[in-house]
Structures are given as structure tokens and as C-alpha cells.
DSSP file (Angstrom, degrees, kcal/mol; ACC not computed):
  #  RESIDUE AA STRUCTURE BP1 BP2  ACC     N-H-->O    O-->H-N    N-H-->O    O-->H-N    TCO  KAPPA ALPHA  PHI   PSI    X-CA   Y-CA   Z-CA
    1    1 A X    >>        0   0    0      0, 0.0     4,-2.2     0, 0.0     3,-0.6   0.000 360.0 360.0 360.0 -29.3  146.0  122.5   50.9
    2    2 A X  H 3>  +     0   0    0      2,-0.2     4,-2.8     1,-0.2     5,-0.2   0.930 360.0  52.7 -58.5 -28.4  147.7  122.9   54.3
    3    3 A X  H 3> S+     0   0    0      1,-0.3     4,-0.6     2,-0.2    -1,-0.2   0.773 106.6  46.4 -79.6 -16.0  147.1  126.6   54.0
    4    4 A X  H <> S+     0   0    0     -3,-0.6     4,-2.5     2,-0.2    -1,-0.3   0.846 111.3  55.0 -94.7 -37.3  143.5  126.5   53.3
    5    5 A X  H >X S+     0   0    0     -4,-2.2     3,-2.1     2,-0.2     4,-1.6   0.978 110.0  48.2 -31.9 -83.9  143.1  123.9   56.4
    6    6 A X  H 3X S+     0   0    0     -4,-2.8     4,-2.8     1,-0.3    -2,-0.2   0.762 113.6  43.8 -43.6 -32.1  144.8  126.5   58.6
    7    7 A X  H 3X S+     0   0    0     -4,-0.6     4,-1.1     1,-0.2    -1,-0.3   0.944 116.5  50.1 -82.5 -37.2  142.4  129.3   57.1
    8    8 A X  H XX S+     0   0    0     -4,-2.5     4,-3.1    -3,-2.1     3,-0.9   0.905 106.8  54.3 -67.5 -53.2  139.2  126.6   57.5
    9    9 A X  H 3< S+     0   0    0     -4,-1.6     4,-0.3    81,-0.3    -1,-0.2   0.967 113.8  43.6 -72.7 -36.3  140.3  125.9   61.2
   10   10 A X  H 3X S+     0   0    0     -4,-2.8     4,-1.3     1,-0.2    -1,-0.3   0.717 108.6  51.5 -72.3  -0.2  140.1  129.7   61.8
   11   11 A X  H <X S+     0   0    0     -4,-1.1     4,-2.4    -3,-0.9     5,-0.3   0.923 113.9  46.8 -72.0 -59.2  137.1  130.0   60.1
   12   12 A X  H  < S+     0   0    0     -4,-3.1    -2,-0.2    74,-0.6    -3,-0.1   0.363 114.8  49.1 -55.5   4.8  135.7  126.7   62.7
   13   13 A X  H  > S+     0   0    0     -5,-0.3     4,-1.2    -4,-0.3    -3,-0.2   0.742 119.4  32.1-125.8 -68.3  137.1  128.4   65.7
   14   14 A X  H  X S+     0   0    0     -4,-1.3     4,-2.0     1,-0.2    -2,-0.2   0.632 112.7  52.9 -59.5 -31.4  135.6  132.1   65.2
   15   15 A X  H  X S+     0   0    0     -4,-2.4     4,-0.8    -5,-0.2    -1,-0.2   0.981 118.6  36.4 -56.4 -70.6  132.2  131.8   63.4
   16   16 A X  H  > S+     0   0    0     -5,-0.3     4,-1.3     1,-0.2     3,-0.3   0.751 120.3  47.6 -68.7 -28.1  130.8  129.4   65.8
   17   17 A X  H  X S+     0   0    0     -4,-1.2     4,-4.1     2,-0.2     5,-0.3   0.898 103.9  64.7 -47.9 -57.8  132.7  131.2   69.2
   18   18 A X  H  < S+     0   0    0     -4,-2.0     4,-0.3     1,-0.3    -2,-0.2   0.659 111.8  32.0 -59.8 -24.3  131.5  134.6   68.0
   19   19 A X  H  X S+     0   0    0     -4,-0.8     4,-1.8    -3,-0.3     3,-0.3   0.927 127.0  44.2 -83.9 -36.3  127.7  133.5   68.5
   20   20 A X  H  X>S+     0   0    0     -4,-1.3     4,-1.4     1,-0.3     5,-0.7   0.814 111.1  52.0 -76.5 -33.4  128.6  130.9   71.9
   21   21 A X  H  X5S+     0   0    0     -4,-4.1     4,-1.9     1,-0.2    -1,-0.3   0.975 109.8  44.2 -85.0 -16.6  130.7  133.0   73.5
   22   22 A X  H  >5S+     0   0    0     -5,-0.3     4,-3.0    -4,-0.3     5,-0.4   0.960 117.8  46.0 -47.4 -67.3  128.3  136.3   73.6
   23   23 A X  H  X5S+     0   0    0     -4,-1.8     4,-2.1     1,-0.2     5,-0.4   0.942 110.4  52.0 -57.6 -31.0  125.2  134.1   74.6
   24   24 A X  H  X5S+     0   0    0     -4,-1.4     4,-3.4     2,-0.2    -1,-0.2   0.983 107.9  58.8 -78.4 -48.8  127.7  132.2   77.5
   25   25 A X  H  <<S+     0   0    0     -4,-1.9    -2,-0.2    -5,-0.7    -1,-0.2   0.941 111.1  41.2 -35.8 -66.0  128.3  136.2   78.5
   26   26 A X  H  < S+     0   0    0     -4,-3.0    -2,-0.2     1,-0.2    -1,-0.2   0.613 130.8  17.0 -66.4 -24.6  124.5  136.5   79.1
   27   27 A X  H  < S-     0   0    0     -4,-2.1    -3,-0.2    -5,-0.4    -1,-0.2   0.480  89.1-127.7-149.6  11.3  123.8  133.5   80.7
   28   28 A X     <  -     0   0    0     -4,-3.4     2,-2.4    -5,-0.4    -3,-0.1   0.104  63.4 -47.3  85.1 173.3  126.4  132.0   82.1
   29   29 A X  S    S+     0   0    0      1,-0.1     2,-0.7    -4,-0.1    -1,-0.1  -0.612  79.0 158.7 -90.1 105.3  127.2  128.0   81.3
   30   30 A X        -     0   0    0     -2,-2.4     4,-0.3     1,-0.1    -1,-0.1  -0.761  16.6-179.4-131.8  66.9  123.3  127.6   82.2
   31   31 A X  S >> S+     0   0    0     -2,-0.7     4,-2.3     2,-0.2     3,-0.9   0.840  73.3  58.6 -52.5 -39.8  123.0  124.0   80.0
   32   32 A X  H >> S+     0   0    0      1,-0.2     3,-1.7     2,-0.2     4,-1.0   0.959 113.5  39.8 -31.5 -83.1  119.2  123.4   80.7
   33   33 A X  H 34 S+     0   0    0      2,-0.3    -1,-0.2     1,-0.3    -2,-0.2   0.166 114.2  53.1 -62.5  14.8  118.6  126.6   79.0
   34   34 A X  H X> S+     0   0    0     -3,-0.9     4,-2.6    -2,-0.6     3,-0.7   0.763 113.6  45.6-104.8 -61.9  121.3  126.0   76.2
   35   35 A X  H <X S+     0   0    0     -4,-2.3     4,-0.8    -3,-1.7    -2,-0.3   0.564 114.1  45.2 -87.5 -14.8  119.7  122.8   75.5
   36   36 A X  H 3< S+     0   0    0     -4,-1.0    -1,-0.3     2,-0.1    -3,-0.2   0.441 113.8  51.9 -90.3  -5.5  115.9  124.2   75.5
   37   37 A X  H X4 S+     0   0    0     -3,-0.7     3,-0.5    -5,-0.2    -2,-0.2   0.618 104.2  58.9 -79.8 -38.2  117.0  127.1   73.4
   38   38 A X  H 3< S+     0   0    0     -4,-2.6     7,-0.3     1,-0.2     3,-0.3   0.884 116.5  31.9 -42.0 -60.1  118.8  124.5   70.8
   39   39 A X  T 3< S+     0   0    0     -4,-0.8    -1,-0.2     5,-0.2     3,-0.1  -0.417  83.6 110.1-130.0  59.7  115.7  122.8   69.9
   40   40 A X  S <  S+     0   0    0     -3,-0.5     2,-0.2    -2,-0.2    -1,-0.2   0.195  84.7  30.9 -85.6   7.7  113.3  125.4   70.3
   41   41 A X  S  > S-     0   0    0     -3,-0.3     4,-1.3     1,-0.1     3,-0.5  -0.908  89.0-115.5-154.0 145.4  112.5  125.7   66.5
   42   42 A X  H  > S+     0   0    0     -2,-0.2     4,-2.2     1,-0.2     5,-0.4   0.776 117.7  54.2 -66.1 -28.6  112.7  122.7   64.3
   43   43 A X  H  > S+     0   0    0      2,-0.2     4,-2.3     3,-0.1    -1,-0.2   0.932 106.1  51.3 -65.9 -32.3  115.7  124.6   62.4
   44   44 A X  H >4 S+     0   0    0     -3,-0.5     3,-3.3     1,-0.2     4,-0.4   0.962 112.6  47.0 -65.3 -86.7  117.6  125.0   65.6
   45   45 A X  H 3X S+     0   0    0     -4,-1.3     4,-2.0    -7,-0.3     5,-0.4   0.744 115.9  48.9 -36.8 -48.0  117.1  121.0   66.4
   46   46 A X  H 3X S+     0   0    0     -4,-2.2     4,-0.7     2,-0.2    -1,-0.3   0.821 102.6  52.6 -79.5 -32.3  118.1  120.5   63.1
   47   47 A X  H XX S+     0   0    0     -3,-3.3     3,-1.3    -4,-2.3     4,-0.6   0.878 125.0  35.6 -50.8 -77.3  121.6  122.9   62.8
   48   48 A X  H 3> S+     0   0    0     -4,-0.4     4,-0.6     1,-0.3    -2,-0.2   0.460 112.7  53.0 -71.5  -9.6  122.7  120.7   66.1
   49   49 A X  H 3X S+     0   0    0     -4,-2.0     4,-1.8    -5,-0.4    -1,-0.3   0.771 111.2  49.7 -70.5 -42.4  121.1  117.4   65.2
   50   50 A X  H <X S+     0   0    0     -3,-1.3     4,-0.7    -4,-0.7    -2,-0.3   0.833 117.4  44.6 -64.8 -34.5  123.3  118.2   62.0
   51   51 A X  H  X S+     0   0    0     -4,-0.6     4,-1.5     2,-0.2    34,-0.3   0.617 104.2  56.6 -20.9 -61.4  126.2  118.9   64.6
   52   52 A X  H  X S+     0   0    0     -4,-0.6     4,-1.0     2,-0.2    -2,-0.2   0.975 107.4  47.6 -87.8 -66.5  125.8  116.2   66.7
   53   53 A X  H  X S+     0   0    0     -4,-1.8     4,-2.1     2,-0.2     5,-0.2   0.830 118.4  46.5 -53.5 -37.6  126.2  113.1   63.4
   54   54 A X  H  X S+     0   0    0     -4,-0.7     4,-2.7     1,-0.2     5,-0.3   0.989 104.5  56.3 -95.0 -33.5  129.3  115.0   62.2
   55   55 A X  H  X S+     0   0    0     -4,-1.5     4,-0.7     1,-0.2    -2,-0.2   0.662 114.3  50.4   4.5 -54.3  130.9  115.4   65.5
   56   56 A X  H  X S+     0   0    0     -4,-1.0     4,-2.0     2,-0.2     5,-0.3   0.829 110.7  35.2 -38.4 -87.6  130.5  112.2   65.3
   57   57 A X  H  < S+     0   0    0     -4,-2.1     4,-0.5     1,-0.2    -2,-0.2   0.965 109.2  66.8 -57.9 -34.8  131.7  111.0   62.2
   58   58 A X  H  X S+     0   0    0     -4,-2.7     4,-2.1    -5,-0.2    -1,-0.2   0.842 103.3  43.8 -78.9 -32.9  134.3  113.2   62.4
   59   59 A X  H  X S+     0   0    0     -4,-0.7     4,-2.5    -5,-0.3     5,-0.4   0.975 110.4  52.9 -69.7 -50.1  135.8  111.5   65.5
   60   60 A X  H  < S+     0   0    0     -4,-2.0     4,-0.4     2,-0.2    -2,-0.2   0.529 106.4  56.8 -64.9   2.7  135.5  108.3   64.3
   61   61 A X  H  > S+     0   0    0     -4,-0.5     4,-1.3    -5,-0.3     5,-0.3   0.858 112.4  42.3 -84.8 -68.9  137.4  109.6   61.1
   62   62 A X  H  < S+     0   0    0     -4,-2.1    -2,-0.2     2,-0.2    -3,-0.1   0.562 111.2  51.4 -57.1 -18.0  140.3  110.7   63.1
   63   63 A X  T  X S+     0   0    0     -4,-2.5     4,-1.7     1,-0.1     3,-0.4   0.810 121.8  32.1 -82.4 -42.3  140.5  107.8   65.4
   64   64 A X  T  4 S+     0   0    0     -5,-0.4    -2,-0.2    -4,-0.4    -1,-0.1   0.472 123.0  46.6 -96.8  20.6  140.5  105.2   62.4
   65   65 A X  T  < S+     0   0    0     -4,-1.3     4,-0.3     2,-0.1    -1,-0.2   0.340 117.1  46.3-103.7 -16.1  142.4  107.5   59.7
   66   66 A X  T  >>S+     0   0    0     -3,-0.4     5,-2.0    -5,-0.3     4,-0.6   0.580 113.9  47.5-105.6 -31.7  145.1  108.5   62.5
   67   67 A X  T ><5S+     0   0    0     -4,-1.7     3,-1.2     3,-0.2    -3,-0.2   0.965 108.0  55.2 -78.4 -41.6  145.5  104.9   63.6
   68   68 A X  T 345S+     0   0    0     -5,-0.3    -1,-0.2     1,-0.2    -2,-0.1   0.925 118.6  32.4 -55.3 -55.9  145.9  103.7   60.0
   69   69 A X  T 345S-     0   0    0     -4,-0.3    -1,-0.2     1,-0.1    -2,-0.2   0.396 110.4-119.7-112.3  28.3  148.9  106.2   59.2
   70   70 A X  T <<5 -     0   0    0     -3,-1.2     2,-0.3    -4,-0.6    -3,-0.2   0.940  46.4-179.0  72.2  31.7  150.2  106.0   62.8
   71   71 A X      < -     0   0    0     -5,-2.0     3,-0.3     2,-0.0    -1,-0.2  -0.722  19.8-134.0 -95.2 153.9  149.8  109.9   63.7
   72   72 A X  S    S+     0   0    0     -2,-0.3    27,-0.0     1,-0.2    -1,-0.0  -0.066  77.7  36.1 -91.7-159.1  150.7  111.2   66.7
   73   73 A X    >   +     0   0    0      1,-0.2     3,-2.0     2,-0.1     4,-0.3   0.767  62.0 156.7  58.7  28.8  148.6  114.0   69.1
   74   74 A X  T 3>  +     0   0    0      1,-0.3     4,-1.0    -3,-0.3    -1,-0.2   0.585  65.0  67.1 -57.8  -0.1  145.2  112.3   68.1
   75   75 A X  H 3> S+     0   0    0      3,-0.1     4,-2.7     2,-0.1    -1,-0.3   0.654  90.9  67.8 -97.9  -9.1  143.8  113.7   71.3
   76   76 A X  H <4 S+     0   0    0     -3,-2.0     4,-0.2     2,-0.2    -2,-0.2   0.973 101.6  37.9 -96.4 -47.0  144.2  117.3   69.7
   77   77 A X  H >> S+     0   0    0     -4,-0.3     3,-4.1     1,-0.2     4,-0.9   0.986 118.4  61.8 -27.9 -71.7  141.6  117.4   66.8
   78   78 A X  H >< S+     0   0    0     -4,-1.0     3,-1.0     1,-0.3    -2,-0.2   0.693 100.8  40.9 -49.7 -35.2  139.6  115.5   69.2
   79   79 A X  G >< S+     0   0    0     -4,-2.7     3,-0.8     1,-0.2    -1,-0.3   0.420 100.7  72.0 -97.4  16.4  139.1  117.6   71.8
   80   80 A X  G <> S+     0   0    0     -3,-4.1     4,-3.9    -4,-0.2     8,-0.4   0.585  71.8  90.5 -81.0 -11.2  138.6  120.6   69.5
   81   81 A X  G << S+     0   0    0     -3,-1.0    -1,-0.2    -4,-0.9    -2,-0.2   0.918  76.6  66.0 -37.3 -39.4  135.4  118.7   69.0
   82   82 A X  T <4 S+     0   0    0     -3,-0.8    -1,-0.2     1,-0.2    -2,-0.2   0.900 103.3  46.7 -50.7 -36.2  134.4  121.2   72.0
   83   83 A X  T  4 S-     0   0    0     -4,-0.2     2,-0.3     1,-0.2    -1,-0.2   0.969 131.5 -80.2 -69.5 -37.5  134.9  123.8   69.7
   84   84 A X    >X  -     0   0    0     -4,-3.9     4,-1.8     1,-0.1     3,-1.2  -0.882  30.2 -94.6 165.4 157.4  132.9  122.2   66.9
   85   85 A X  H 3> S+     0   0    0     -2,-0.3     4,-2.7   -34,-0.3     5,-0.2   0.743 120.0  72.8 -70.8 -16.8  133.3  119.6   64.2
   86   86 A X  H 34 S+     0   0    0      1,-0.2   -74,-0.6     2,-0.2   -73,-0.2   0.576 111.1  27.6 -79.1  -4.9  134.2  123.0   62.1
   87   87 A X  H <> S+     0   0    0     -3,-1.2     4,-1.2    -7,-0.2     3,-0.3   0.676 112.1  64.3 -87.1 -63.0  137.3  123.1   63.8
   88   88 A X  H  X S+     0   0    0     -4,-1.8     4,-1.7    -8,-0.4    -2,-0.2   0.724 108.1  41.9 -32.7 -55.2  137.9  119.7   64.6
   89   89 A X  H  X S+     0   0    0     -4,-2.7     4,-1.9     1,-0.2    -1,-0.2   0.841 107.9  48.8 -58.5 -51.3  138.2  118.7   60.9
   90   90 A X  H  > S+     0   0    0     -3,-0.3     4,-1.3    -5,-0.2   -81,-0.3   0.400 113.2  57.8 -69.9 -14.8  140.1  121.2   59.0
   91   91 A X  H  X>S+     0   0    0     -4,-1.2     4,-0.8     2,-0.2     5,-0.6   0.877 107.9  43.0 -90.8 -45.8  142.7  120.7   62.1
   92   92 A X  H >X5S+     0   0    0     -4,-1.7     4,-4.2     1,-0.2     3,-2.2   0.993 110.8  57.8 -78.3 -38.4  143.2  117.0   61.6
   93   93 A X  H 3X5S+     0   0    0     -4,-1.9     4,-3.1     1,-0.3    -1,-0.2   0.959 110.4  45.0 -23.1 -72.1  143.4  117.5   57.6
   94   94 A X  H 3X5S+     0   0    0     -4,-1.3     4,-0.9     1,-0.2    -1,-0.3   0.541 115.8  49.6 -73.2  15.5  146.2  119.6   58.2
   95   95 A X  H <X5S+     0   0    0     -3,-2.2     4,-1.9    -4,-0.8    -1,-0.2   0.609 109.4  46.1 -89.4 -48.9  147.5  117.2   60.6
   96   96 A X  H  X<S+     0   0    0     -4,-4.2     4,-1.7    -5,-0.6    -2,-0.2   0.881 109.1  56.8 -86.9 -20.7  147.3  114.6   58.7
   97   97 A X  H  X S+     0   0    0     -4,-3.1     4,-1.9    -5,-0.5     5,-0.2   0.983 111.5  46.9 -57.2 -67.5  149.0  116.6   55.4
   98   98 A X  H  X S+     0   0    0     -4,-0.9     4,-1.9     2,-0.2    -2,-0.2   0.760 109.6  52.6 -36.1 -37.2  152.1  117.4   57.6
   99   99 A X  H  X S+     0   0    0     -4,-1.9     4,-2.2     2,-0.2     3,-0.5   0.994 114.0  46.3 -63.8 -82.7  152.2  113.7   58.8
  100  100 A X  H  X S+     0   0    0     -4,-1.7     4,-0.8    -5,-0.2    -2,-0.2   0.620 112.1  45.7 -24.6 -36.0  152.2  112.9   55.3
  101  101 A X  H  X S+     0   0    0     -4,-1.9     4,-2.2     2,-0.2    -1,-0.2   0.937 113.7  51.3 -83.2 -46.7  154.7  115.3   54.1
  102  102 A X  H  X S+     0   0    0     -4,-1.9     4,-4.1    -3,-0.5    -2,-0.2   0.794 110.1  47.2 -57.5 -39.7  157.1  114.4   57.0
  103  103 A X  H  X S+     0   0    0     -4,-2.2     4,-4.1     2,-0.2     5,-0.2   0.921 104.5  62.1 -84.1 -35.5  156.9  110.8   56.3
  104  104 A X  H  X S+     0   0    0     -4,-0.8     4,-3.0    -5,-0.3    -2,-0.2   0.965 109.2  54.0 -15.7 -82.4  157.5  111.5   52.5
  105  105 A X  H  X S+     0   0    0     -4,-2.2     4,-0.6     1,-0.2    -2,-0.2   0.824  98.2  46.1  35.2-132.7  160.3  112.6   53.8
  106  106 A X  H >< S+     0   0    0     -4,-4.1     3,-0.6     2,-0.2    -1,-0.2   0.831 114.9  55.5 -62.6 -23.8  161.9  110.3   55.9
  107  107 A X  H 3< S+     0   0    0     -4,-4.1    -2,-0.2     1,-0.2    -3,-0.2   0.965  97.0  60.8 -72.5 -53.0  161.3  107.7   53.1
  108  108 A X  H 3<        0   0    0     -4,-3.0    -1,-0.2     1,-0.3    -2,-0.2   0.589 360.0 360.0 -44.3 -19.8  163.0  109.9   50.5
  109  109 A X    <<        0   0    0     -3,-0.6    -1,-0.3    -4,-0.6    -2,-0.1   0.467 360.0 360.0 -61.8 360.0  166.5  109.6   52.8
């Protein structure tokens, strides 16, 4: 599973970059016009509405799933939230496999 995380967080880091970081080329970090461009069609409002609730959940997954089994770095999934919850996720997964394996592990000494 870790491998398919890793391939999921590059999937979350390039997809969503490859549209952002053209349009940020053209117009510069210009937020009004980011945010009137977002919800200028009900599908648009609805991609980033969809966005905005897993963003969401997905931080409050990583704060109370990372507190639970005691992982460390919790700040590093989170602030790939700037890239996107399509990062964000697939990073703390594999995070949280490795944490798992590692602690496996040290009980198994």
C-alpha cells in the first residue's frame, strides 16, 4: 500500500499544480480574481465547495488519527493541505503505514 500512497501523493501534487501553477503564471497570486473565477459556474463552486469539506475532514483525520497512534511530523500532511486534500491524504496514509510498520517493529524486539 505504501507504494501506491507514494504514487497517489504524486498524482495530488501534479494534477492539481499543472492547472494552478499556469493560471498563477497569468495572473499572478491575484485572490479576488481566483475566488470570482472559482465560483463562476455552479460546477466550479461545486469542485471547490467539494475541496473545501475534505480539506477539512481530512485535517481533522490527521490531527485525531496522528494523536491516537502518537505520530510524529503531523505538521507535514497538514500543510500540504496548500497543495490540496489530494496530496494531503495519500501523504499521511503513507505516514501513518511507516509509523505502523516501525512500531511493529520495535514491539517485535
Amino acid at each position: 500500500m505504501k507504494f501506491i500512497y507514494l504514487l497517489l501523493c504524486i498524482a495530488g501534487t501534479v494534477l492539481p499544480l499543472s492547472q494552478f501553477v499556469p493560471w498563477l503564471s497569468a495572473h499572478g497570486l491575484d485572490v479576488p480574481l481566483l475566488v470570482q473565477q472559482a465560483t463562476s459556474a455552479r460546477i466550479a463552486a461545486f469542485a471547490w465547495s467539494d475541496v473545501l469539506v475534505s480539506g477539512i475532514a481530512v485535517a481533522a483525520f490527521v490531527v485525531a488519527e496522528g494523536r491516537r497512534l502518537a505520530m510524529p511530523r503531523l505538521w507535514l500532511p497538514l500543510s500540504c493541505l496548500a497543495v490540496g486534500p489530494s496530496l494531503a491524504l495519500p501523504l499521511f496514509l503513507y505516514l501513518r503505514e511507516r509509523h505502523r510498520a516501525a512500531a511493529s517493529l520495535r514491539r517485535a524486539d
